[in-house]
N, CA, C and O atoms as a GROMACS GRO file, in nm:
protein
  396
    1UNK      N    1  14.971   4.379  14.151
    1UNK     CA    2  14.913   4.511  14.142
    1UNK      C    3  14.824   4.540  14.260
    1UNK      O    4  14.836   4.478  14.366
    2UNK      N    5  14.743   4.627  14.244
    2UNK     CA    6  14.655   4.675  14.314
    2UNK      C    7  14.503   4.645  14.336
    2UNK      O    8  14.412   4.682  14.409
    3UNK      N    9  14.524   4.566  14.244
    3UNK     CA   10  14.359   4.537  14.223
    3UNK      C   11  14.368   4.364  14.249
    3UNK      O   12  14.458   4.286  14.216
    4UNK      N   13  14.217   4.331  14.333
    4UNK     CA   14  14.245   4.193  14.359
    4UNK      C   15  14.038   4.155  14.270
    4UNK      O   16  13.929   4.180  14.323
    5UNK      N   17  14.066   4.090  14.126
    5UNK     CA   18  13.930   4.066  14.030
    5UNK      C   19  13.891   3.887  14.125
    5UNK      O   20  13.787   3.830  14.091
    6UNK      N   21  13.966   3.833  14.215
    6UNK     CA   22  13.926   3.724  14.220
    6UNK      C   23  13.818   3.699  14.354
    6UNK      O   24  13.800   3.588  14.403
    7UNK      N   25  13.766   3.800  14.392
    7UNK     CA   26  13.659   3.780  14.430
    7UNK      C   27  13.669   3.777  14.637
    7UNK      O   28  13.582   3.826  14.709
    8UNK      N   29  13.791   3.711  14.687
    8UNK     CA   30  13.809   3.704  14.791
    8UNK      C   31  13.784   3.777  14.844
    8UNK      O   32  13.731   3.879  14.801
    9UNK      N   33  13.822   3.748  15.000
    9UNK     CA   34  13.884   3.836  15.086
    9UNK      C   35  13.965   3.855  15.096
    9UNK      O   36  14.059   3.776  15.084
   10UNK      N   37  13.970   4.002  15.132
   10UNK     CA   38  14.134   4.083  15.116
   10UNK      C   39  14.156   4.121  15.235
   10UNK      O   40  14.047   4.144  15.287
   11UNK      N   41  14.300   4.154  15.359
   11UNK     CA   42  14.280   4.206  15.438
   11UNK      C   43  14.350   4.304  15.413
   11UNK      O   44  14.450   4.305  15.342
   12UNK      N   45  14.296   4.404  15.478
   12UNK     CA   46  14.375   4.532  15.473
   12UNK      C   47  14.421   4.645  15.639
   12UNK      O   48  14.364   4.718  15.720
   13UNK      N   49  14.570   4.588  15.608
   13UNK     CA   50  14.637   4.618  15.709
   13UNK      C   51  14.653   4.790  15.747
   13UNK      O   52  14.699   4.862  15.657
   14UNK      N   53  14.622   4.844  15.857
   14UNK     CA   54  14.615   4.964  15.905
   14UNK      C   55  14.751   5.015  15.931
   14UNK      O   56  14.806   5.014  16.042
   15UNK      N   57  14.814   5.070  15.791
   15UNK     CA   58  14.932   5.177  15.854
   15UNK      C   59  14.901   5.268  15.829
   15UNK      O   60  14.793   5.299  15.781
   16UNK      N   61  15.022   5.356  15.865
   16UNK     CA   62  15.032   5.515  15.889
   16UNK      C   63  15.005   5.534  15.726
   16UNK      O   64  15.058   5.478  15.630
   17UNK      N   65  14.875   5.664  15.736
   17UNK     CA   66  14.876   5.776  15.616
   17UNK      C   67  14.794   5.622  15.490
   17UNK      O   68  14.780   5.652  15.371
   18UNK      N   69  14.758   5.497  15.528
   18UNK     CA   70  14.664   5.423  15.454
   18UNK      C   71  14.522   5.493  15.436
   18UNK      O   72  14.443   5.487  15.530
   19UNK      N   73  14.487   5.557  15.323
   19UNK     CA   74  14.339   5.593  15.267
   19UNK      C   75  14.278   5.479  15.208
   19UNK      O   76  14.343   5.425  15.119
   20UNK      N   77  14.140   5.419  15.244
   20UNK     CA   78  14.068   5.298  15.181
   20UNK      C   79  13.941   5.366  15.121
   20UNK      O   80  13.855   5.414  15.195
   21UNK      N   81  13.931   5.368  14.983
   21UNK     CA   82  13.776   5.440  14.981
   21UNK      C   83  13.754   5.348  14.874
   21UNK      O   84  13.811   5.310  14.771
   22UNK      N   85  13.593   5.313  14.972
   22UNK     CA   86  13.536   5.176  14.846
   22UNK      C   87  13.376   5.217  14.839
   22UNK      O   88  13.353   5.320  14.904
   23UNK      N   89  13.272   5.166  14.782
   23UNK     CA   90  13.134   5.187  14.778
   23UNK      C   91  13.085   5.072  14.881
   23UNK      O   92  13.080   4.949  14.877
   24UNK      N   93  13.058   5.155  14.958
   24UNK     CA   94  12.999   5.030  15.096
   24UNK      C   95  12.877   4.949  15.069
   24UNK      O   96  12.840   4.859  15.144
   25UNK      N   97  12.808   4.987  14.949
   25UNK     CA   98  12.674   4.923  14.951
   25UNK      C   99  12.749   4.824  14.824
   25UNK      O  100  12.686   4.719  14.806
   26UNK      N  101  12.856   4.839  14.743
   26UNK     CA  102  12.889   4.704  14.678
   26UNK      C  103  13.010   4.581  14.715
   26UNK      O  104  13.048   4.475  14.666
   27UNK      N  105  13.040   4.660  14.821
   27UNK     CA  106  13.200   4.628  14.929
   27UNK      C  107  13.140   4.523  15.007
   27UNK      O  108  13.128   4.572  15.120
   28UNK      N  109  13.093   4.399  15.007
   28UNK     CA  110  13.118   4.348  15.146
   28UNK      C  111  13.246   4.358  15.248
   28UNK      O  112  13.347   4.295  15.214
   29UNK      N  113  13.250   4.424  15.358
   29UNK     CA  114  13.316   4.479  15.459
   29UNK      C  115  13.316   4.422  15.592
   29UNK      O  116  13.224   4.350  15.629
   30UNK      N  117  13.453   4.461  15.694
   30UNK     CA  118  13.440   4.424  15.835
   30UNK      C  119  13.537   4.486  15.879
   30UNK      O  120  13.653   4.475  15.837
   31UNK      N  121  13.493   4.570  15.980
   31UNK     CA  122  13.630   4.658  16.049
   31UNK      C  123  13.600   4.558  16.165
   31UNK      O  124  13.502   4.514  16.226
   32UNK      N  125  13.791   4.539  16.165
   32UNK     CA  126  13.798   4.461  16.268
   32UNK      C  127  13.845   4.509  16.384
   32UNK      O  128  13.890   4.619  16.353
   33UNK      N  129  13.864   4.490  16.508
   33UNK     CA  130  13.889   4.521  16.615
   33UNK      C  131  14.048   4.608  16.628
   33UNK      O  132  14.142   4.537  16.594
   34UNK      N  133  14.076   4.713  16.661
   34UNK     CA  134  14.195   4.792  16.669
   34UNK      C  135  14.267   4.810  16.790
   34UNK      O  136  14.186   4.856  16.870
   35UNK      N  137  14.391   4.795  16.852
   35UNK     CA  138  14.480   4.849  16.954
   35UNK      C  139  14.469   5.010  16.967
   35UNK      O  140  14.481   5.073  17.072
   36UNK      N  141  14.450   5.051  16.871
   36UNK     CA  142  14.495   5.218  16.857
   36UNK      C  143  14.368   5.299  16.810
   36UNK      O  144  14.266   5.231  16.804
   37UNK      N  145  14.355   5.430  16.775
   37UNK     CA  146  14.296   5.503  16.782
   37UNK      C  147  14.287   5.519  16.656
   37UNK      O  148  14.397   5.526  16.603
   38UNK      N  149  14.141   5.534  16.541
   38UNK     CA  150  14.104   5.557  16.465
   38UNK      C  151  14.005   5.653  16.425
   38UNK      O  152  13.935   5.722  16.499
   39UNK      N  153  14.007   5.647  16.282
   39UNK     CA  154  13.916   5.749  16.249
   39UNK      C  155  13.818   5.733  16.125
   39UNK      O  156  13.873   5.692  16.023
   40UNK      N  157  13.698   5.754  16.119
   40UNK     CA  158  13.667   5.730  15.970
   40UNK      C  159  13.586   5.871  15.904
   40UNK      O  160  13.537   5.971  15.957
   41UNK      N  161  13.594   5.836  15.795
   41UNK     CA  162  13.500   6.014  15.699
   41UNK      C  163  13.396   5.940  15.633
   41UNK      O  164  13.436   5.848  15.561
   42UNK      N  165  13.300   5.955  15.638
   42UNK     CA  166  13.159   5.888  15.567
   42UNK      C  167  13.107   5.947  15.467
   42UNK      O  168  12.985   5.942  15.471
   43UNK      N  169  13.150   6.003  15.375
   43UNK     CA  170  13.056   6.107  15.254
   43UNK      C  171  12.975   6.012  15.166
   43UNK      O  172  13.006   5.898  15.134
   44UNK      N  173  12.857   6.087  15.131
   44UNK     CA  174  12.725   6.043  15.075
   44UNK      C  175  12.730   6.108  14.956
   44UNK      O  176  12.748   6.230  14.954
   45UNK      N  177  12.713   6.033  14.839
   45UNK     CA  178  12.690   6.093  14.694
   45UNK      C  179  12.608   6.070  14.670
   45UNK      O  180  12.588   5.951  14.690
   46UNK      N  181  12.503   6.136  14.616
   46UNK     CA  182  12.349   6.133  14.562
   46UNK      C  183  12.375   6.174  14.406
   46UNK      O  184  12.422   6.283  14.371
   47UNK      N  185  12.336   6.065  14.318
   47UNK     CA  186  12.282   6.139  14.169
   47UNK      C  187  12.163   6.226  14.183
   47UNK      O  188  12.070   6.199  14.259
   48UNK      N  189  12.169   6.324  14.112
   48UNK     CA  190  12.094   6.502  14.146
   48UNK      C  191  11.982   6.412  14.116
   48UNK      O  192  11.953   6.371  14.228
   49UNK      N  193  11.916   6.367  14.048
   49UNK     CA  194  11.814   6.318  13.944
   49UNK      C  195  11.752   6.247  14.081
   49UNK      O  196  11.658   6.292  14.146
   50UNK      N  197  11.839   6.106  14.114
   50UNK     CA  198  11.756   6.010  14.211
   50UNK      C  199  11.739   6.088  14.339
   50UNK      O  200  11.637   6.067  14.404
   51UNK      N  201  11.855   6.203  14.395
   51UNK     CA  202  11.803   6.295  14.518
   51UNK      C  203  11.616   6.352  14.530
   51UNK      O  204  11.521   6.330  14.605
   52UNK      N  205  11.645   6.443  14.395
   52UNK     CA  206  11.534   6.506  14.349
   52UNK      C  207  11.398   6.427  14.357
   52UNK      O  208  11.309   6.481  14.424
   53UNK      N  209  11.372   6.311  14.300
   53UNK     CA  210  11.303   6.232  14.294
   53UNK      C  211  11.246   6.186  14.436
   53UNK      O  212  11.124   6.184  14.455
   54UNK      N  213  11.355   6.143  14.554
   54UNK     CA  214  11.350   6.099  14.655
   54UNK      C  215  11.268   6.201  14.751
   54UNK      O  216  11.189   6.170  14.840
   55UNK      N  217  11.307   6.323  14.712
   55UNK     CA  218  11.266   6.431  14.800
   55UNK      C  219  11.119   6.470  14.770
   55UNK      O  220  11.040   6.501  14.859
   56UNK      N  221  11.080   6.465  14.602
   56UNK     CA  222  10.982   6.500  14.568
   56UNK      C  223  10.845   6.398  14.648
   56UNK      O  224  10.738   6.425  14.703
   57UNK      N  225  10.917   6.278  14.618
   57UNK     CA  226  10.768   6.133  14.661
   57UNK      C  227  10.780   6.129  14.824
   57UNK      O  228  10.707   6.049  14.882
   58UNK      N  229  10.875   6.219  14.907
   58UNK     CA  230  10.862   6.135  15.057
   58UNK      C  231  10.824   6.299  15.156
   58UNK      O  232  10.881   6.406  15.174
   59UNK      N  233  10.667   6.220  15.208
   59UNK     CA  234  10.689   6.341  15.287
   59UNK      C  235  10.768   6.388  15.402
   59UNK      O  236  10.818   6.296  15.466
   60UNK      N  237  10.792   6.498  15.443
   60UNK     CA  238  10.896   6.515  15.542
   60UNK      C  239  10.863   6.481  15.684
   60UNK      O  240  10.750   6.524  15.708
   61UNK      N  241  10.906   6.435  15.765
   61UNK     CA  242  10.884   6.377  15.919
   61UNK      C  243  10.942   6.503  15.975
   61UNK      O  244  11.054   6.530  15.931
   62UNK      N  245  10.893   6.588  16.062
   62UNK     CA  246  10.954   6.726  16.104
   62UNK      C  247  11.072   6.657  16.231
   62UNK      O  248  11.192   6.673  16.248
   63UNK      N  249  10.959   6.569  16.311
   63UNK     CA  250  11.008   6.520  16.401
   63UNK      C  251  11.125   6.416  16.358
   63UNK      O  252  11.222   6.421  16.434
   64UNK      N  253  11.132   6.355  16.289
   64UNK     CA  254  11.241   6.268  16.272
   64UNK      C  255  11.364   6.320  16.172
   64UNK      O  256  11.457   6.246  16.138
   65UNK      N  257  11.348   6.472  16.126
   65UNK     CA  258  11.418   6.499  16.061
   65UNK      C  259  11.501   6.617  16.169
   65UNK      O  260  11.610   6.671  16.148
   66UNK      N  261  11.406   6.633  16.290
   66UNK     CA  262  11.456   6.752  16.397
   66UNK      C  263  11.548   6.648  16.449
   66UNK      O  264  11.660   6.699  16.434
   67UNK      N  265  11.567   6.490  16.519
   67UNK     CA  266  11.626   6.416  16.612
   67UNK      C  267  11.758   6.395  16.502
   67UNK      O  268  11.862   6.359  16.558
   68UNK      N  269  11.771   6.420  16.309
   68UNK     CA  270  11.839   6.383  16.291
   68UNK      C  271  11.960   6.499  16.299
   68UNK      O  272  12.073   6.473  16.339
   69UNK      N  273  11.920   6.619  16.258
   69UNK     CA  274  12.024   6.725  16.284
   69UNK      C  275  12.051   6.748  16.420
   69UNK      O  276  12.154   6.814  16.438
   70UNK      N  277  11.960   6.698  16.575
   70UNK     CA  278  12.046   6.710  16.668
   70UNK      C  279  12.166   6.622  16.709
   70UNK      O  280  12.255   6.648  16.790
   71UNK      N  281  12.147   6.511  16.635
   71UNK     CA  282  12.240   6.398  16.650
   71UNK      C  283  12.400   6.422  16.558
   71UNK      O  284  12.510   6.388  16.600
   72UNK      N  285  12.369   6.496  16.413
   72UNK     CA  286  12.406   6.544  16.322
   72UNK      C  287  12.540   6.650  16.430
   72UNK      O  288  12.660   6.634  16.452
   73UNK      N  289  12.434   6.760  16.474
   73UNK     CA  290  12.521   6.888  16.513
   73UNK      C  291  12.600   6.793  16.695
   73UNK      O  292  12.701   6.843  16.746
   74UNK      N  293  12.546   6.691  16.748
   74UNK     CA  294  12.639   6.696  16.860
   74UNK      C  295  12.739   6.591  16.790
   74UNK      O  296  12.852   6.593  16.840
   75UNK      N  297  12.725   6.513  16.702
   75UNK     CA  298  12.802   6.438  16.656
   75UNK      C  299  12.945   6.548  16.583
   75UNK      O  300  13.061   6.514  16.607
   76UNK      N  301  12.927   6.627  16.529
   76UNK     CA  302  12.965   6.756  16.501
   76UNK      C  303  13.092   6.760  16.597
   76UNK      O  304  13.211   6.736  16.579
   77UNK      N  305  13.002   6.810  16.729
   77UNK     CA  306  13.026   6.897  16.815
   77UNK      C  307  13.177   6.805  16.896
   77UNK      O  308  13.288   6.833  16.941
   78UNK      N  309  13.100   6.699  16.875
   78UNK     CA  310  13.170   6.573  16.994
   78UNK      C  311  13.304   6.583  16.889
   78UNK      O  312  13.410   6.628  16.934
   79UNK      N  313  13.294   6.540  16.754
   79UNK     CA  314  13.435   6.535  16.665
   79UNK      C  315  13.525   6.653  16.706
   79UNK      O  316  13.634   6.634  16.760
   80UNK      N  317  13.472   6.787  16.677
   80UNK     CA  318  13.536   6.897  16.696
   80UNK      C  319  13.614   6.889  16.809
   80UNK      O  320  13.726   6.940  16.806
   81UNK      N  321  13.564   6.820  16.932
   81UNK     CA  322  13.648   6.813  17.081
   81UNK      C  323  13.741   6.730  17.072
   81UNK      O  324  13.853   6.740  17.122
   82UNK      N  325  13.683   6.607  16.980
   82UNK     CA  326  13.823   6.496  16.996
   82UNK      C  327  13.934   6.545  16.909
   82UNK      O  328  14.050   6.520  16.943
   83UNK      N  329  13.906   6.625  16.777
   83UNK     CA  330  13.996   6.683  16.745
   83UNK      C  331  14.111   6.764  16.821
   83UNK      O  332  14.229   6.737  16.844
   84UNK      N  333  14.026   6.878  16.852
   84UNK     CA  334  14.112   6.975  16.913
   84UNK      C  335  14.181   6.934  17.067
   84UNK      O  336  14.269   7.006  17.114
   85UNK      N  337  14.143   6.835  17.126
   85UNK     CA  338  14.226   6.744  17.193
   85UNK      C  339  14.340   6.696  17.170
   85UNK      O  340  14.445   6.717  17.230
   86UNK      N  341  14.321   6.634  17.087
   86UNK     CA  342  14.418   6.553  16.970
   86UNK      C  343  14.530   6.622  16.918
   86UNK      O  344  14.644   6.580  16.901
   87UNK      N  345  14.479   6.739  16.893
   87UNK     CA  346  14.556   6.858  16.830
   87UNK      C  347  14.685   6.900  16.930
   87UNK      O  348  14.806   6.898  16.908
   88UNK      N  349  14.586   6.949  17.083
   88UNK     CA  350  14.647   7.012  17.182
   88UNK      C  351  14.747   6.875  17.262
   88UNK      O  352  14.830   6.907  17.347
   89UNK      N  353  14.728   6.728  17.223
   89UNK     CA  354  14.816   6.640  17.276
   89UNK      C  355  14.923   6.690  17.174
   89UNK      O  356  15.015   6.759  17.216
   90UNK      N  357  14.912   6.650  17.006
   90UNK     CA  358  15.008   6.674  16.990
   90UNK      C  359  15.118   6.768  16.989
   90UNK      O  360  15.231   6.720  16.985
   91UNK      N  361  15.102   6.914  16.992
   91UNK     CA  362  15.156   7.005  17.055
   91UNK      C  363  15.186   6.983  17.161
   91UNK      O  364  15.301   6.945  17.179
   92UNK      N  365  15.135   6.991  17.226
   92UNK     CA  366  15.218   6.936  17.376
   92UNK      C  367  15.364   6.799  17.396
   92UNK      O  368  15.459   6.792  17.473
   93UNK      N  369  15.309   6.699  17.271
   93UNK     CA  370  15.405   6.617  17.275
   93UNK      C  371  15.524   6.731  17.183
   93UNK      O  372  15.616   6.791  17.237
   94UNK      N  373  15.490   6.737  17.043
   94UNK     CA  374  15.591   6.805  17.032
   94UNK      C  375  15.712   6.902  17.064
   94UNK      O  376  15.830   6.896  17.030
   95UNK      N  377  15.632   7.009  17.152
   95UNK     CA  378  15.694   7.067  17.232
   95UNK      C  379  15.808   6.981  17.324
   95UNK      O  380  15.927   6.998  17.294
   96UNK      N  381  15.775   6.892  17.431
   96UNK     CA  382  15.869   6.854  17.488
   96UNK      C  383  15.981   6.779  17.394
   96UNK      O  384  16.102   6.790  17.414
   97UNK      N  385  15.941   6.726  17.322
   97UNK     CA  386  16.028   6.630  17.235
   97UNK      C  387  16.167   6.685  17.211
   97UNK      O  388  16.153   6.772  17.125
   98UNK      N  389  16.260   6.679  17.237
   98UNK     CA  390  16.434   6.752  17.219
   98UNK      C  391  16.456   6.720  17.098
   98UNK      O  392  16.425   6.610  17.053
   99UNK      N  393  16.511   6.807  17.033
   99UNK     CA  394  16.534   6.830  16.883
   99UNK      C  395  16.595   6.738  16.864
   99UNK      O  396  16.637   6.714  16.751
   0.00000   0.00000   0.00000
């Protein structure tokens, strides 16, 4: 099956259209070194309750919360380019490609 309860290590081989989504803080993990070009998506789930809480007890750092949305928006900015790069290679490959 799919599921490995015995505790090891597992490796998990990088093919085409492979989705891996695990909880990184209970996952011991290691991305290992790649030939090719990758990508990863990082989403953050907060229980409303422990967010709320977090926000209420910590005061805000203006300054360290300004360095994080500039890093935030060029990190942004930088994806958006490698995308639409990416995009405009593959069109371009496609195009030539003979039916």
């Amino acid at each position: 099956g799919g599921s490995d309860s015995g505790g090891g290590a597992v490796v998990v081989e990088p093919l085409l259209d492979r989705v891996i989504v695990f909880y990184s803080d209970r996952v011991p993990h290691e991305v290992l070194p790649a030939a090719e070009d990758r990508y990863a998506v990082t989403i953050w789930f907060f229980d409303k309750d422990e967010l709320s809480e977090a926000i209420a007890t910590k005061e805000p750092n203006t300054e360290e919360l300004s360095e994080v949305i500039a890093t935030k928006e060029q990190n942004r900015d930088d994806l958006s380019e490698a995308i639409a790069n990416e995009l405009s290679g593959d069109e371009v490959a496609t195009a030539s490609t003979p039916p």
